[in-house]
C-alpha positions in Angstrom: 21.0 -50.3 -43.9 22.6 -47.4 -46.2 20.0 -44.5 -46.8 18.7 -44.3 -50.1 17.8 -40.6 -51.4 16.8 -39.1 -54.6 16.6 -35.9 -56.3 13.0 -35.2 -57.6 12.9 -34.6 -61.2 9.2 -32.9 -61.2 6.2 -33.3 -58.5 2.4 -33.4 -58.4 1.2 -30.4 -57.1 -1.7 -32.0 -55.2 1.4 -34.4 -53.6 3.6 -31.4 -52.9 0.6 -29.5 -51.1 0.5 -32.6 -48.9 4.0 -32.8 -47.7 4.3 -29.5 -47.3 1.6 -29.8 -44.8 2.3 -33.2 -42.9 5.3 -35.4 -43.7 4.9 -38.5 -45.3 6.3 -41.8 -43.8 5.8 -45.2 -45.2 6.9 -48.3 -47.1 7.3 -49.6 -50.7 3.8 -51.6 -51.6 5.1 -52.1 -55.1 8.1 -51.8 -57.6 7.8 -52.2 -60.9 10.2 -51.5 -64.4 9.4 -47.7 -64.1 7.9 -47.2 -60.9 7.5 -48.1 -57.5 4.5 -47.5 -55.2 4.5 -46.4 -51.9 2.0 -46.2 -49.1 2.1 -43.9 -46.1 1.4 -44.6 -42.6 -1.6 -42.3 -42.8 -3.4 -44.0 -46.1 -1.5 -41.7 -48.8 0.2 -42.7 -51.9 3.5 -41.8 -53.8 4.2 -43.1 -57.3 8.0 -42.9 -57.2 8.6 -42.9 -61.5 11.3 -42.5 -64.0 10.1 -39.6 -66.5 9.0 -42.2 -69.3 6.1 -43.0 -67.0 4.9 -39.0 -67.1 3.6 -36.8 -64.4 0.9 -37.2 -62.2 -0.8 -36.1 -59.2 0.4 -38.2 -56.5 3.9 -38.9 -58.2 7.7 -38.0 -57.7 9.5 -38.1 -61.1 13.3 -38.9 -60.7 16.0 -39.1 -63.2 18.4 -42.2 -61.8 19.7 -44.5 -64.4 18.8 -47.4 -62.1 16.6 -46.1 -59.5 15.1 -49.4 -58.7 17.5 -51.6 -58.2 18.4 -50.4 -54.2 14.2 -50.5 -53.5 12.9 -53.6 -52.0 9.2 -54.3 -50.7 8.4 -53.2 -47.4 11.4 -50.7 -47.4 10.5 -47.8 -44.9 10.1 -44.3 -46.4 10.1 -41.3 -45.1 10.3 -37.4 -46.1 
């Protein structure tokens, strides 16, 4: 399986605290139009968003034209 990676657009400052602390690995809980969802193996949470969907604490803003389309559910994550 090809490696996916993106360029963050704008991050949470409470999520950037926590991966500078302890990094984050995971899977994708749920995609949506905008969005996607992830959950780490440790309990935390990424919202992996386009910018329309606008910052947030616990989210990574990217600017892909189709960002989406290569996430599927249960895709590992990692940081």
């Amino acid at each position: 399986m090809a490696v996916q990676s993106f360029t963050a657009y704008s991050i949470g400052r409470p999520l950037l605290e926590s991966l500078e602390k302890k990094p984050f690995t995971g899977y994708v809980a749920g995609i949506y139009k905008h969005s996607c969802n992830i959950i780490g193996d440790d309990g935390r949470m990424i919202t992996l968003a386009l910018p329309s969907i606008g910052n947030g604490p616990f989210s990574i803003l990217i600017e892909v034209q189709t960002p989406l389309a290569s996430i599927t559910p249960k895709m590992r994550v990692f940081t």
